[in-house]
N, CA, C and O atoms as a Tinker XYZ file with bonds, in Angstrom:
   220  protein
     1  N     20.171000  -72.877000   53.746000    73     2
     2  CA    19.203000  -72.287000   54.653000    64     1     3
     3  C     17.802000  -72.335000   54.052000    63     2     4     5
     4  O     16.783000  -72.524000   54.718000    81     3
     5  N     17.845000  -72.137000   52.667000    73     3     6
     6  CA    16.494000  -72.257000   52.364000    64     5     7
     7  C     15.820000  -73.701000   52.007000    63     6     8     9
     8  O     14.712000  -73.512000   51.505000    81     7
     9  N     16.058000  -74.702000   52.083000    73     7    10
    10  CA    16.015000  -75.873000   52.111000    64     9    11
    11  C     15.658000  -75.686000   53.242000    63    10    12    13
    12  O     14.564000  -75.137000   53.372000    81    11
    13  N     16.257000  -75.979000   54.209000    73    11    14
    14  CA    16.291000  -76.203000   55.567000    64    13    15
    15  C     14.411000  -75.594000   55.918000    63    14    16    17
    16  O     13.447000  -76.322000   56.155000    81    15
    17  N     14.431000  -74.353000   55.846000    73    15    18
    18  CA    13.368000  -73.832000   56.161000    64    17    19
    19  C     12.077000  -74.245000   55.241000    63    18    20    21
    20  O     10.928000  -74.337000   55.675000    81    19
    21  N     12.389000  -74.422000   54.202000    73    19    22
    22  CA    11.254000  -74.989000   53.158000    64    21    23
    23  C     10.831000  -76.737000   53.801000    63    22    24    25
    24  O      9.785000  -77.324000   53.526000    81    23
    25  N     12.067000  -77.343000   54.776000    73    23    26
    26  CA    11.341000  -79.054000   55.714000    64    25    27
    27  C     10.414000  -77.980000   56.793000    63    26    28    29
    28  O      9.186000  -77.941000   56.720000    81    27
    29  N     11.097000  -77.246000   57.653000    73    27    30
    30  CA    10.554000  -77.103000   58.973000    64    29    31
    31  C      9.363000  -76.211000   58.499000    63    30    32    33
    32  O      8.535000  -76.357000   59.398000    81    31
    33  N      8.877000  -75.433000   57.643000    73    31    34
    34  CA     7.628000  -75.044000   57.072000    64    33    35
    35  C      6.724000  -76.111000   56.383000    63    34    36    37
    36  O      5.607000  -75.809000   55.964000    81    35
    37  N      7.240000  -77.370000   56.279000    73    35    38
    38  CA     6.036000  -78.462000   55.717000    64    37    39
    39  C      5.908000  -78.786000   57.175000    63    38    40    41
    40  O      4.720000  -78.673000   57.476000    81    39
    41  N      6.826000  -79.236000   58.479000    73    39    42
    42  CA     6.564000  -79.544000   59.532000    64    41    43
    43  C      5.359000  -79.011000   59.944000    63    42    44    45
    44  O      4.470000  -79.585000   60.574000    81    43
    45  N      5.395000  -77.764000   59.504000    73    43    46
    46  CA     4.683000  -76.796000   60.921000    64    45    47
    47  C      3.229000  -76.692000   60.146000    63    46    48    49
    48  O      2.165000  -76.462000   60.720000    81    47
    49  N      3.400000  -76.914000   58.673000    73    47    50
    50  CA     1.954000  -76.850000   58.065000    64    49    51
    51  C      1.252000  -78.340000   58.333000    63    50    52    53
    52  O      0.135000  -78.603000   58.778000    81    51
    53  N      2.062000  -78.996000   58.002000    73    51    54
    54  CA     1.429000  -80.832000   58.541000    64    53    55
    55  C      0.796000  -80.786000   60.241000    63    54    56    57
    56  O     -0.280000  -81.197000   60.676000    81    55
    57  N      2.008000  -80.076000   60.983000    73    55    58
    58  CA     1.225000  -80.152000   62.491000    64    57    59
    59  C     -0.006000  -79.469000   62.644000    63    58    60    61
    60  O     -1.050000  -79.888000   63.143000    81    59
    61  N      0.298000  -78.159000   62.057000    73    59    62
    62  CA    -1.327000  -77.483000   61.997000    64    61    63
    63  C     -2.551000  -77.942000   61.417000    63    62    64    65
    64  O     -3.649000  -77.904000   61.972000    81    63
    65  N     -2.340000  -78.315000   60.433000    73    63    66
    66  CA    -3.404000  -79.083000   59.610000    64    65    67
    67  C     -3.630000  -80.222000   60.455000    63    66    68    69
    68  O     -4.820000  -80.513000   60.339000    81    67
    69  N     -3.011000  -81.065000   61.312000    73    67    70
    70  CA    -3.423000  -82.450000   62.225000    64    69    71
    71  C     -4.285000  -81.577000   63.103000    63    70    72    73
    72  O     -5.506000  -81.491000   62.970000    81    71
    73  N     -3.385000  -80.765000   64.248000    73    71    74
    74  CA    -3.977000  -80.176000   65.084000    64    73    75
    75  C     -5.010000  -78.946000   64.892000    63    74    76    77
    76  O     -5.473000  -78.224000   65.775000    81    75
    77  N     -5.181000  -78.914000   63.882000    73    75    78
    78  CA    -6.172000  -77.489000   63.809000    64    77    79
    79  C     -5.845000  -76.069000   64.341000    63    78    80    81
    80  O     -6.757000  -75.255000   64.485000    81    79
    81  N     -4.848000  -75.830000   64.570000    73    79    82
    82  CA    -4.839000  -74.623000   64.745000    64    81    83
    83  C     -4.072000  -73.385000   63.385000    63    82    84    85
    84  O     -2.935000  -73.314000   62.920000    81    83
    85  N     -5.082000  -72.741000   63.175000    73    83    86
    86  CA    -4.619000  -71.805000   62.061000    64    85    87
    87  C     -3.103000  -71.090000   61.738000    63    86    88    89
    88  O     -2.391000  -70.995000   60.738000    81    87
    89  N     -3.013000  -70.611000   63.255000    73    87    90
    90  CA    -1.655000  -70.040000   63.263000    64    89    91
    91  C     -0.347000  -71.006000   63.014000    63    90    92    93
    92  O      0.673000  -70.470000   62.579000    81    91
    93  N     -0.353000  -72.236000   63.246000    73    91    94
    94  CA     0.720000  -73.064000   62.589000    64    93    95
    95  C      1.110000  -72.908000   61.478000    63    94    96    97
    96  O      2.184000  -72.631000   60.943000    81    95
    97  N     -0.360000  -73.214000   61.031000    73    95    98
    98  CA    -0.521000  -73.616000   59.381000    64    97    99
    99  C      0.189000  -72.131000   58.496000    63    98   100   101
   100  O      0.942000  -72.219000   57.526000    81    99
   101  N     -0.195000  -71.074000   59.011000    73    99   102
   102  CA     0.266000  -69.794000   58.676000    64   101   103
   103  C      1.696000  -69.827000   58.700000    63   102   104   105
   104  O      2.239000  -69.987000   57.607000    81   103
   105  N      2.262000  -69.735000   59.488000    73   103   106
   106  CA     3.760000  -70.104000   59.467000    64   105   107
   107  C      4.501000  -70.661000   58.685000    63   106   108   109
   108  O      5.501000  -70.211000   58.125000    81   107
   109  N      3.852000  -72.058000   58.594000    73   107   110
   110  CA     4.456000  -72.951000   57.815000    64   109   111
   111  C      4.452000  -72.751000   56.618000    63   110   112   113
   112  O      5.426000  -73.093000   55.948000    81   111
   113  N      3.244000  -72.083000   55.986000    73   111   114
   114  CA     2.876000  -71.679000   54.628000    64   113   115
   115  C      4.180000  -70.448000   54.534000    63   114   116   117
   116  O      5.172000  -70.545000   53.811000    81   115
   117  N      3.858000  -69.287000   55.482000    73   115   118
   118  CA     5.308000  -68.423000   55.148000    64   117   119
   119  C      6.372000  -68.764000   55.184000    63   118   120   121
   120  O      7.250000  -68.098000   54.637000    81   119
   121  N      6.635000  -69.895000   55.830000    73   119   122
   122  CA     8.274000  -70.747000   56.088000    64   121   123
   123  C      8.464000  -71.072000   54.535000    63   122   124   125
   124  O      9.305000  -70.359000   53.986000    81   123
   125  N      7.795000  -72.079000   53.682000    73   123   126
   126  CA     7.616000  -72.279000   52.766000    64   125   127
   127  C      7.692000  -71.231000   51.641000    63   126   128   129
   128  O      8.546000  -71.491000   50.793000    81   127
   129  N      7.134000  -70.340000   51.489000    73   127   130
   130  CA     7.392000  -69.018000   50.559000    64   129   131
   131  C      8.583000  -68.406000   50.444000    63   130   132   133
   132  O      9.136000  -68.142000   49.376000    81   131
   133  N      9.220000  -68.041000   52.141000    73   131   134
   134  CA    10.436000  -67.824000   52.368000    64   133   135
   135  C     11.660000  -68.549000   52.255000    63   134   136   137
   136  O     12.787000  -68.062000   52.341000    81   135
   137  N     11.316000  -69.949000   52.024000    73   135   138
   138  CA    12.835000  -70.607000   52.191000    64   137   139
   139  C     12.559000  -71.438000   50.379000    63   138   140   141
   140  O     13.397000  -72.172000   49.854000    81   139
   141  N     11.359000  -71.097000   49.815000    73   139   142
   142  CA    11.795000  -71.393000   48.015000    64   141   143
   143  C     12.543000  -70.288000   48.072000    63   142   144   145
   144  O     13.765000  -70.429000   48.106000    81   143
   145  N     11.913000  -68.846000   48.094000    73   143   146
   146  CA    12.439000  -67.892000   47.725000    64   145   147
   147  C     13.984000  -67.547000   47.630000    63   146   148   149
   148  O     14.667000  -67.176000   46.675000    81   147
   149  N     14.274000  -67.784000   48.879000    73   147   150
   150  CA    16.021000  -68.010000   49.410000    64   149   151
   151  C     16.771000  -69.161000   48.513000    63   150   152   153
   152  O     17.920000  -69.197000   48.075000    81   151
   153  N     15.661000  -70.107000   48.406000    73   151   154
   154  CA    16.506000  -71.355000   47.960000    64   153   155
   155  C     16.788000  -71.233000   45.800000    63   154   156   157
   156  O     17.588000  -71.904000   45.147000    81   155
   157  N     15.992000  -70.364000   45.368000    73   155   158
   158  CA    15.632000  -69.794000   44.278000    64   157   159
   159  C     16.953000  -68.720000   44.058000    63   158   160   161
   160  O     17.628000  -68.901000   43.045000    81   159
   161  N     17.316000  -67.661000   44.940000    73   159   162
   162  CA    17.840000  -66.415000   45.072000    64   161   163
   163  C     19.125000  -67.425000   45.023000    63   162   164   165
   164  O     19.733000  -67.561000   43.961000    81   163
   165  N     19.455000  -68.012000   46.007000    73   163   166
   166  CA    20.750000  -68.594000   45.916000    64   165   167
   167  C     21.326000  -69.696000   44.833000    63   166   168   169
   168  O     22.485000  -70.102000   44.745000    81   167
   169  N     20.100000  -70.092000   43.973000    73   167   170
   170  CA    20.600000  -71.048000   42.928000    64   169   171
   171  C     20.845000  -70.650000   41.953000    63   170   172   173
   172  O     21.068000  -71.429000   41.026000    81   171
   173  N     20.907000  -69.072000   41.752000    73   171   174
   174  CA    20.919000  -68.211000   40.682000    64   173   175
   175  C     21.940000  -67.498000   41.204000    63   174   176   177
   176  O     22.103000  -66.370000   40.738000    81   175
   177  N     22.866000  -67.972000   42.284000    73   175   178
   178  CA    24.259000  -66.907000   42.324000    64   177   179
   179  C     23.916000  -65.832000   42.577000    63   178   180   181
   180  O     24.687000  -64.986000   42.123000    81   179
   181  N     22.877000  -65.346000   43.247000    73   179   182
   182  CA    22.774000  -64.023000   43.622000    64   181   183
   183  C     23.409000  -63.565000   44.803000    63   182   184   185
   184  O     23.829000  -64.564000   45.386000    81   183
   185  N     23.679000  -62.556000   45.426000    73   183   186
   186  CA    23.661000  -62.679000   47.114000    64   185   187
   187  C     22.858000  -62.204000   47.867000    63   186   188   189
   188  O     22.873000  -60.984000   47.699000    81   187
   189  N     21.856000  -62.606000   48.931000    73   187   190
   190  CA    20.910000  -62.384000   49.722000    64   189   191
   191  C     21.319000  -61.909000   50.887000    63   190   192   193
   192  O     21.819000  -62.797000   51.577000    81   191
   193  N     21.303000  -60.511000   51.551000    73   191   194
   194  CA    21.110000  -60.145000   52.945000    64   193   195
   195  C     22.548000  -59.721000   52.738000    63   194   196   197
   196  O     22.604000  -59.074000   53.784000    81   195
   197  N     24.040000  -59.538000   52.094000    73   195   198
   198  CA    24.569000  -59.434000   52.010000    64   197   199
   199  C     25.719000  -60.786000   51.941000    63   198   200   201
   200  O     26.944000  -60.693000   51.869000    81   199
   201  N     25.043000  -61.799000   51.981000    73   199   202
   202  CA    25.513000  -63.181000   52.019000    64   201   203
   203  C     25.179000  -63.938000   50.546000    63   202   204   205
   204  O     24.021000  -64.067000   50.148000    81   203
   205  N     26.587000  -64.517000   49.641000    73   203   206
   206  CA    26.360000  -65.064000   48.915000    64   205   207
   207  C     26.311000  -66.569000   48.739000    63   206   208   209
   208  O     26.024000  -67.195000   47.719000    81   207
   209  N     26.751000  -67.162000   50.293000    73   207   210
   210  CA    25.941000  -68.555000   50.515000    64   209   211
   211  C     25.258000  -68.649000   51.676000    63   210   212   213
   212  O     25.585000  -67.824000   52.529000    81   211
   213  N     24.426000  -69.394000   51.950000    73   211   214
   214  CA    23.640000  -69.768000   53.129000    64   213   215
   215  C     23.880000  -71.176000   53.437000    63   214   216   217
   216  O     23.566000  -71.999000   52.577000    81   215
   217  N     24.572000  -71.717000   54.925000    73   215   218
   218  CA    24.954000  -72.721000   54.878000    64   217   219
   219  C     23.716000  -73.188000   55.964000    63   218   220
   220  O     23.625000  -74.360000   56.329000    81   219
């Protein structure tokens, strides 16, 4: 899952940055923060949200 979200947060920062609109780019930047983070939490065997994999 955090993979996953760490592509569709470069998506959404690449579209914003083409198209100019701020609020994309915002997203994508938090998509990005959020899905290292997850992808970090889970490579260290932790469990996140009560889930110890994210498929």
């Amino acid at each position: 899952m955090g993979f996953k979200m760490i592509i569709l947060g470069l998506i959404l920062l690449i579209i914003g940055l083409l198209v100019g609109m701020g609020l994309l780019t915002t997203i994508g930047g938090i998509l990005i923060l959020v899905g290292a983070i997850l992808w970090i939490l889970g490579a260290t065997g932790r469990a996140v949200g009560g889930r110890k994999h994210f498929f």
